[in-house]
C-alpha positions as CSV (number, residue, x, y, z in Angstrom):
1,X,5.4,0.2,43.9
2,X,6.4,-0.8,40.5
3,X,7.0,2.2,37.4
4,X,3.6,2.8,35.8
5,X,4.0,3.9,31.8
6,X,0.7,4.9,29.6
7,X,0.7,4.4,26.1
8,X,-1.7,5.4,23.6
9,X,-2.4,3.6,20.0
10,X,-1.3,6.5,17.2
11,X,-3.2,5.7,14.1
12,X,-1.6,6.9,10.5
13,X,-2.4,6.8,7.0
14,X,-0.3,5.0,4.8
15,X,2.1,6.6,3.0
16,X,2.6,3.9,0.5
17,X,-1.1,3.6,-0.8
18,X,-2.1,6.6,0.4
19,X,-4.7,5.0,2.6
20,X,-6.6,2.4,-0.4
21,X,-4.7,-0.4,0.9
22,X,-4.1,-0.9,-2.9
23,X,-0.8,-0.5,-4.5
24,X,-0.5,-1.0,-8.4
25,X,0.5,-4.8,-9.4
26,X,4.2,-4.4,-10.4
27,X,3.6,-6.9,-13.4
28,X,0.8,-4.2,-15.0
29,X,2.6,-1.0,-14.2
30,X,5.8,-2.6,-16.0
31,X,3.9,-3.4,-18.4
32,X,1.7,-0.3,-18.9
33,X,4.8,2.0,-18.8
34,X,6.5,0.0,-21.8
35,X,3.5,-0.3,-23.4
36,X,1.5,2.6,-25.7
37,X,-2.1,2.8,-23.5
38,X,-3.7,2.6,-27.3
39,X,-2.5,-0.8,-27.1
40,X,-4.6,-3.5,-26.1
41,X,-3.7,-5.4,-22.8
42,X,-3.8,-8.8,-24.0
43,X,-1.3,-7.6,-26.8
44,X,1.4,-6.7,-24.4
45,X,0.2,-9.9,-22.2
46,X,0.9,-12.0,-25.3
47,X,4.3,-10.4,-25.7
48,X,5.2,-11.0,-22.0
49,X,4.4,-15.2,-22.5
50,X,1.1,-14.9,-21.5
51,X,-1.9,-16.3,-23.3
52,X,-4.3,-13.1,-21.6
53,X,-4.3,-10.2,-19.5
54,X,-6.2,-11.1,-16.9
55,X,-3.3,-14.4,-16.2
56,X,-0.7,-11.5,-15.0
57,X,-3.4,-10.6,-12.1
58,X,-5.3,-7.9,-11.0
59,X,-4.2,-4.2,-12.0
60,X,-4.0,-3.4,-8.0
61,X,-2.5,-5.7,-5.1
62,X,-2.9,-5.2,-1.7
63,X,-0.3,-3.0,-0.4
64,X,3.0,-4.8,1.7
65,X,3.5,-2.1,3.7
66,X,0.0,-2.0,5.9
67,X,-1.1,-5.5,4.6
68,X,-4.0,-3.8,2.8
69,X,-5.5,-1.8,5.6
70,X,-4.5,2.2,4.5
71,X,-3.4,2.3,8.1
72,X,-0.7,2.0,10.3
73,X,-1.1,1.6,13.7
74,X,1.1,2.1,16.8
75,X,1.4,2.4,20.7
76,X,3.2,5.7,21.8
77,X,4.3,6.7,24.9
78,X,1.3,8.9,26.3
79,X,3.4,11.6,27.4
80,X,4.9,12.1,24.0
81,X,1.2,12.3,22.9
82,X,0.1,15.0,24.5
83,X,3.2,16.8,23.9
84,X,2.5,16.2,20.3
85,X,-1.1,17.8,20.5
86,X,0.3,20.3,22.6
87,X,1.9,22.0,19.4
């Protein structure tokens, strides 16, 4: 008879997004940490070469590391499972 292995699907947050699945737009937060907040958005768009604010995107992207889900998910070996819940 063949080797038999059990696995179970581990299911984490994301430690990138902290589960949102949203990840601040790199283009804003550069832009917001040169800028003064006081400032108006479309004066610091204007600046960067564009006519508006809302042409650099929306403030938060999903996030690359769990394609926008807050999750990660994951088979593990069962045995290591239970050991972990054994703890």
């Amino acid at each position: 008879m063949s080797e038999r292995r059990f696995f179970v699907l581990c299911q984490e947050t994301c430690r990138t997004c902290k589960g949102s699945g949203l990840v601040p737009n790199p283009q804003w937060n550069e832009r917001t940490l040169e800028a003064d907040e006081s400032i108006d958005p479309d004066h610091w768009a204007y600046a960067a070469g564009l006519t508006l604010a809302r042409h650099m995107g929306p403030e938060e992207i999903p996030c690359a590391d769990c394609e926008g889900e807050g999750i990660h998910q994951y088979p593990i070996p069962l045995e290591e499972a239970l050991a972990e819940i054994g703890r």
